[in-house]
C-alpha positions in Angstrom: -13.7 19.4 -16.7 -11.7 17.2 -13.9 -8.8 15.9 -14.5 -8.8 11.9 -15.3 -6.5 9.9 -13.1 -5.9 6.6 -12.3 -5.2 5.9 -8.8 -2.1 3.4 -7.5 -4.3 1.0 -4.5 -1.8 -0.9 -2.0 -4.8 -1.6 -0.3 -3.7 0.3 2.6 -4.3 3.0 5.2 -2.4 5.7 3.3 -3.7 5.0 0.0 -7.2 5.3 1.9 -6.5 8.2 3.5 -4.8 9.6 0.3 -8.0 8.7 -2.1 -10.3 10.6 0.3 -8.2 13.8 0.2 -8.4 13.6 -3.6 -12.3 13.2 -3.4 -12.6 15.5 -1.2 -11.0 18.3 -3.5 -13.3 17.9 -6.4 -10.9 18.1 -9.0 -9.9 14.8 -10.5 -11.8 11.9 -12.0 -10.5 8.6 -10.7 -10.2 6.2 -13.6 -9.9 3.4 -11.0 -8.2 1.6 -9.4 -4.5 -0.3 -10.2 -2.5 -2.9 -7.7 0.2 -5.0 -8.1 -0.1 -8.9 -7.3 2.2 -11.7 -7.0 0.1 -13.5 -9.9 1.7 -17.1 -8.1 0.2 -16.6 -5.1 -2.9 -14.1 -6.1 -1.8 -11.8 -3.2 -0.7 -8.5 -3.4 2.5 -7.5 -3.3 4.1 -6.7 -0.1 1.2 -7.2 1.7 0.3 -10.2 1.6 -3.4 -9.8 1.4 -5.6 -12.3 -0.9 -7.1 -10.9 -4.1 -10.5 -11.8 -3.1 -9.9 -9.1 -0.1 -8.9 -6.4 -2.8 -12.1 -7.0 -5.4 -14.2 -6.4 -1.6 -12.4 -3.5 -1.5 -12.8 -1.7 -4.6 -16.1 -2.9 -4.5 -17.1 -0.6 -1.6 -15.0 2.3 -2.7 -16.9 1.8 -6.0 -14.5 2.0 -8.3 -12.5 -1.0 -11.3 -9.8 -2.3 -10.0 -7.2 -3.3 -12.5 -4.5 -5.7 -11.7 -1.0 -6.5 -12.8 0.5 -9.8 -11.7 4.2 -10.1 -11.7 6.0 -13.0 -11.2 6.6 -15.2 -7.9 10.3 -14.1 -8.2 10.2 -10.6 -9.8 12.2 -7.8 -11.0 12.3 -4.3 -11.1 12.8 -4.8 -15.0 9.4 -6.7 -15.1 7.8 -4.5 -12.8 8.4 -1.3 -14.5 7.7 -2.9 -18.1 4.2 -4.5 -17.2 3.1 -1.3 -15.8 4.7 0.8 -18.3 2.0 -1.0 -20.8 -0.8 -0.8 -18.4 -0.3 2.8 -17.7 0.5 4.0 -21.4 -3.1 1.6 -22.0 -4.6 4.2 -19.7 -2.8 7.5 -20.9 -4.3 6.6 -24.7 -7.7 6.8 -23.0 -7.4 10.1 -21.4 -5.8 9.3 -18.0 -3.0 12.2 -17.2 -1.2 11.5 -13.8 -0.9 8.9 -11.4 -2.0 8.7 -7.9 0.4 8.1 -5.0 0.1 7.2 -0.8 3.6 8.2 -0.4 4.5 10.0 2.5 8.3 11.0 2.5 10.7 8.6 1.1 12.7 11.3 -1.5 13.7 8.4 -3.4 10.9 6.5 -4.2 8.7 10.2 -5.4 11.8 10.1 -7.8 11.5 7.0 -9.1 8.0 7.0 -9.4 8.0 10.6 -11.3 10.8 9.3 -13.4 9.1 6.3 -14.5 5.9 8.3 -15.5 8.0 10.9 -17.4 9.0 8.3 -19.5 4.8 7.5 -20.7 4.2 11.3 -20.5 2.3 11.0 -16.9 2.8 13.1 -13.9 2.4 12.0 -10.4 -0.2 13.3 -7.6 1.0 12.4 -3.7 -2.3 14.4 -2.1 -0.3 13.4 1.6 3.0 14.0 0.9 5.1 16.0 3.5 2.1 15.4 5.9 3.5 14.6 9.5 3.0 11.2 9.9 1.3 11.7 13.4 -0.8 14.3 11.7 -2.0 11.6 9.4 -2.8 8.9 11.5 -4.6 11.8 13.9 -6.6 12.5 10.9 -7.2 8.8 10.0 -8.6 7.8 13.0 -11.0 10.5 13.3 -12.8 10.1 10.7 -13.1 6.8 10.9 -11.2 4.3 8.9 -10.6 1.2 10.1 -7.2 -0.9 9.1 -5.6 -3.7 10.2 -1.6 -4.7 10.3 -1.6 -7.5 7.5 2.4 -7.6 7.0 5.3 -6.6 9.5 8.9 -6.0 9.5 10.9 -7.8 12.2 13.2 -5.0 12.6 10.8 -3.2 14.2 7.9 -5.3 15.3 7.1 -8.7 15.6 4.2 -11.8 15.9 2.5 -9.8 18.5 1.8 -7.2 15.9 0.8 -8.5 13.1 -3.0 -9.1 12.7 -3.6 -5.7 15.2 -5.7 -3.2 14.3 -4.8 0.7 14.3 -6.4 2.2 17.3 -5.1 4.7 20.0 -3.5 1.7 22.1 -2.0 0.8 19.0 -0.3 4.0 18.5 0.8 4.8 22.4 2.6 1.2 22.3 4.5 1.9 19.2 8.1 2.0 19.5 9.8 5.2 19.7 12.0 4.1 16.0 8.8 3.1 14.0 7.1 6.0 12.2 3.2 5.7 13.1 2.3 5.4 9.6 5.5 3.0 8.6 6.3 4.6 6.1 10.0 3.5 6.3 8.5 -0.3 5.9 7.7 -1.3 9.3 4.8 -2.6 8.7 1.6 -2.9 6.1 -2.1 -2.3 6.3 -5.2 -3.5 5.0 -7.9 -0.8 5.5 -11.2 -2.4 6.0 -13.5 0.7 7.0 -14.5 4.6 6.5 -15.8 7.5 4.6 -14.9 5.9 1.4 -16.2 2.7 1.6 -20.1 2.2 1.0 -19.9 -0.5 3.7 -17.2 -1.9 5.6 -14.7 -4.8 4.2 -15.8 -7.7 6.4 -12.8 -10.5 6.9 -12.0 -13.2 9.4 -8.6 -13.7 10.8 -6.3 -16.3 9.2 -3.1 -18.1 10.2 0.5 -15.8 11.2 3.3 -17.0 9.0 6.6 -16.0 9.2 8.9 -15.5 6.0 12.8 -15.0 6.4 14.1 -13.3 3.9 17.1 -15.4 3.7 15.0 -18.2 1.2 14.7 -15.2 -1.2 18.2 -14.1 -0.7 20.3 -17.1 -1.3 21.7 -17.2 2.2 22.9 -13.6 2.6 21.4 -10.7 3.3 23.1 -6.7 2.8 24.2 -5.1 6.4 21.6 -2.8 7.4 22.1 0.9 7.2 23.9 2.7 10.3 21.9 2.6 13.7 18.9 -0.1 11.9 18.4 -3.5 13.1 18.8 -6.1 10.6 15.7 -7.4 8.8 15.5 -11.3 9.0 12.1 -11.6 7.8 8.4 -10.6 8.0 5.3 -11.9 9.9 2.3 -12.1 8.0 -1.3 -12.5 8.9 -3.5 -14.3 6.5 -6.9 -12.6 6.1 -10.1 -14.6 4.8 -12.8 -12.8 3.0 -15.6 -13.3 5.7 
């Protein structure tokens, strides 16, 4: 009997490439699928990409999509408390462990594994410790399709957002920006590949910028030793086609 999970969706290329590993070894049951959304803007968190695009997308993957809206200004606190009573929903019905993209941050696995100890969950990362060029090697070549919907501008800038991952799009990365930004320079939406019955079709939208100054209040932390300072992020709007 497989093991019943329930799979944490950002939408993105590593939670893609991540649910096709976990297909691919036969052994689990995905409950479905669960992503967080800013419930003011109906957009999911981080990325920025519409809900509309995310019902497409767990449409073609074939698989519910559950959704938990936090606020327009939210917490940690509310964060871990609204999933806390979606994922203890899901444990009562026979779901055991929750399903990560993560890569390498040491960190955030903790968290993560701490949060679920609490419910009586365990955590699955089927790409973790995986070299990130490795990754987006093995992304490419079997097909997936993913465009940037959300950039850092630390790292990258207008130019980049609304791009799509492709070999040019790898060679002209900058030397400090992991290819699969995993350190948060940048966020995907995938779109296209094995796991999707047909691709996610979607029309290209306005670039916004958002500094994060409005959130802060003004003032922002100094950035860690040898980082540039994040001001804000460029986003590209995506329209379901």
């Amino acid at each position: 009997m497989r093991e019943k999970v329930l799979f944490c969706w950002s939408g993105g290329k590593d939670s893609a490439l991540a649910l096709h590993r976990l297909r691919a070894e036969g052994r689990y049951e995905v409950a479905g699928l669960l992503t967080t959304c800013n419930g003011h803007y109906r957009r999911v968190s981080m990325h920025g990409v519409r809900v509309e695009l995310l019902e497409r997308q767990a449409a073609a993957v074939g698989l519910p999509l559950e959704i938990v809206e936090v606020s327009q200004v939210s917490s940690n606190e509310e964060y871990r408390q609204k999933m806390g009573e979606c994922m203890k929903a899901h444990r009562s019905r026979g779901v055991t462990a929750c399903v990560f993209g993560d890569i390498f941050l040491e960190d955030l696995r903790a968290w993560r594994e701490s949060n679920l100890a609490e419910i009586g969950l365990r955590g699955i990362f089927p790409i973790w410790k995986v070299d990130s060029r490795v990754l987006m090697r093995e992304f490419l070549d079997l097909g997936f399709g993913s465009i940037l919907c959300c950039v850092n501008d630390a790292w990258l800038g207008e130019a980049d957002v609304g791009r799509v991952i492709d070999e040019d799009f790898l060679r002209t990365l900058p030397a400090d920006v992991d290819p699969c930004g995993e350190n948060g320079e940048y966020h995907s939406f995938a779109f296209a590949g094995p796991i999707f019955s047909s691709p996610v079709r979607y029309t290209m939208g306005e670039k916004v910028y958002r500094p994060l100054e409005a959130a802060a209040g003004g003032t922002l932390p100094p950035p860690p030793p040898g980082r540039r300072p994040t001001r804000g992020f460029w986003f590209c709007d995506l329209l379901p086609a």
